[in-house]
C-alpha angles and dihedrals in degrees: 000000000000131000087250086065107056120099104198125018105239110075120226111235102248104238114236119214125009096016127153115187123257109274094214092031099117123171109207104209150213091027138349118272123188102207094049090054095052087051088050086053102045084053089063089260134124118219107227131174110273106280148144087275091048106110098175135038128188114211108203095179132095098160083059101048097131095064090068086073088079103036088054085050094050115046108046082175100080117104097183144022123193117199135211105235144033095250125064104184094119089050099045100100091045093050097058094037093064096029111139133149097251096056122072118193127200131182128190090265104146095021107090096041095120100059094036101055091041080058095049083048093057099054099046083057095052090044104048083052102052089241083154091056093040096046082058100050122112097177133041095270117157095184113129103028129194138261130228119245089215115115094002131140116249117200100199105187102204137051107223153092094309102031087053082047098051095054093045086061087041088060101087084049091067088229122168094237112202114189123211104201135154088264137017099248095136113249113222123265089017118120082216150009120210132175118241098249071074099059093094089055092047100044093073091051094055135097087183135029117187118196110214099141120130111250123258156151089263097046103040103129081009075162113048137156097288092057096053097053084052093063119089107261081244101062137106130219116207118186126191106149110065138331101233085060085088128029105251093206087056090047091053093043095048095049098045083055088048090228085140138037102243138289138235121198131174091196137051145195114239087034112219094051095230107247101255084035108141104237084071106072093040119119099208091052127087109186124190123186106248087286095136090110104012117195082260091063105036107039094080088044094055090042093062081048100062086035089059093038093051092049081050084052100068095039105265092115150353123288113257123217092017104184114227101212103204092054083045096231 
């Protein structure tokens, strides 16, 4: 193993013979990182460089996915990986690749869902009153004006942290919240829960439809041109999970038709959105790069997860965020 994978300085002897590995023993990869060692420590563990007695790893990069592979390959011994983000995609061949019993695998699903739906707030309400029309503005021109949120219908597609957390902040509008799910278990504070084999029927009926779905294979464009011409000319999509949920082709195309409102979307395929990219000089369309849970605010949330999921290690509590790798998230 490299330098640039080691966690702490001072090697552990590896043990020969009847060994076990060390059940608070965690390697924290691709680089150190202060905050998320204390967190390993206030769970009861000991970060340690990756070895035959490390029994957890915390993998803190999504950009590298593709180097777990081989650390997955080669250390049998590791009982659970913790990753850094909600989503696994990047993560999802890996993942069944190396899926075996004794390996459990969380993510932060579920962690960040309070800067992410004040984000997706944020944006439904940008986009209902034209602020991408008005930021561009260079003369007092009231054409076309805004809609209230107040008493609309919201369409969230997608049942987790963030979709719960986003209802609970729609509460004080008065909104009929409608829920696409996998299922139809109803989700609290939504009018009604649908399964996704429903989200044709519902499009039509929303004034709002908010993506927050993990991405799969299942759920790539997700959002394609179909959908779209099913949604009322005066909607809005808002999209705060991940860009290959809608197909970007049929969005531009969608919006430079007017057949809907206007769209606001904290996420892209291809991300980056390429400078000259069309999206950009839309009106309709209000783009933020991938801000909605910035490291600032996340940092301190995925460190009480590995705090909670350490102590879950050595046997105090249950493991928060599990993946299940054959839904992908």
């Amino acid at each position: 193993m490299t330098g640039q994978h080691r966690a702490v300085v001072q090697d552990e002897p590896v043990r020969t013979g009847a060994w076990r590995p060390e059940p608070g023993a965690v390697a924290i990869l691709p680089t150190e990182n202060a905050l998320f060692a204390e967190a390993v420590g206030a769970g009861g563990g000991v970060v340690a460089p990756l070895s035959a007695q490390t029994k957890g790893l915390i993998w803190l990069s999504y950009a590298r996915a593709a180097e777990l592979e081989n650390i997955l390959a080669e250390n049998p011994q590791l009982g659970w990986v913790q990753l850094p983000w909600a989503g696994v995609d990047a993560f999802a061949s890996i993942l069944a690749r190396h899926r075996r019993d004794d390996l459990l695998v969380t993510s932060a699903k579920g962690a960040y869902a309070q800067p992410v739906a004040e984000h997706a707030l944020a944006l439904i309400l940008a986009s209902l009153r034209v602020l991408p029309q008005r930021a561009r503005a260079r003369s007092w021109n009231a054409e076309p004006a805004g809609v209230s949120l107040y008493g609309r219908t919201v369409l969230v597609i997608g049942a987790g942290g963030i979709a719960r957390e986003l209802i609970r902040l729609l509460e004080p509008f008065g909104t009929d919240i409608v829920v696409v799910r996998r299922s139809s278990e109803p989700v609290p504070g939504a009018a009604r829960t649908v399964p996704v084999a429903q989200l044709d029927a519902e499009l039509g009926k929303a004034d709002v439809v908010v993506v927050a779905a993990a991405l799969t294979g299942e759920t790539r464009h997700l959002i394609g041109a179909a959908q779209i011409a099913l949604m009322a000319p005066t909607a809005h999509l808002v999209n705060i999970a991940r860009g290959p949920l809608i197909d970007t082709d049929a969005l531009v195309n969608a919006l430079a038709a007017g057949r809907i409102a206007g769209a606001a979307i904290d996420v892209t395929d291809p991300e980056p959105l390429p400078d000259g990219h069309a999206l950009w000089s839309e009106p309709r369309c209000l783009i933020t790069p991938h801000m909605a849970d910035t490291p600032e605010m996340t940092a301190p949330l995925l460190a009480e997860r590995i705090r909670l999921n350490v102590a879950a290690l050595l046997g105090s509590r249950p493991f928060v965020g599990v993946v299940d790798p054959v839904a992908g998230y």
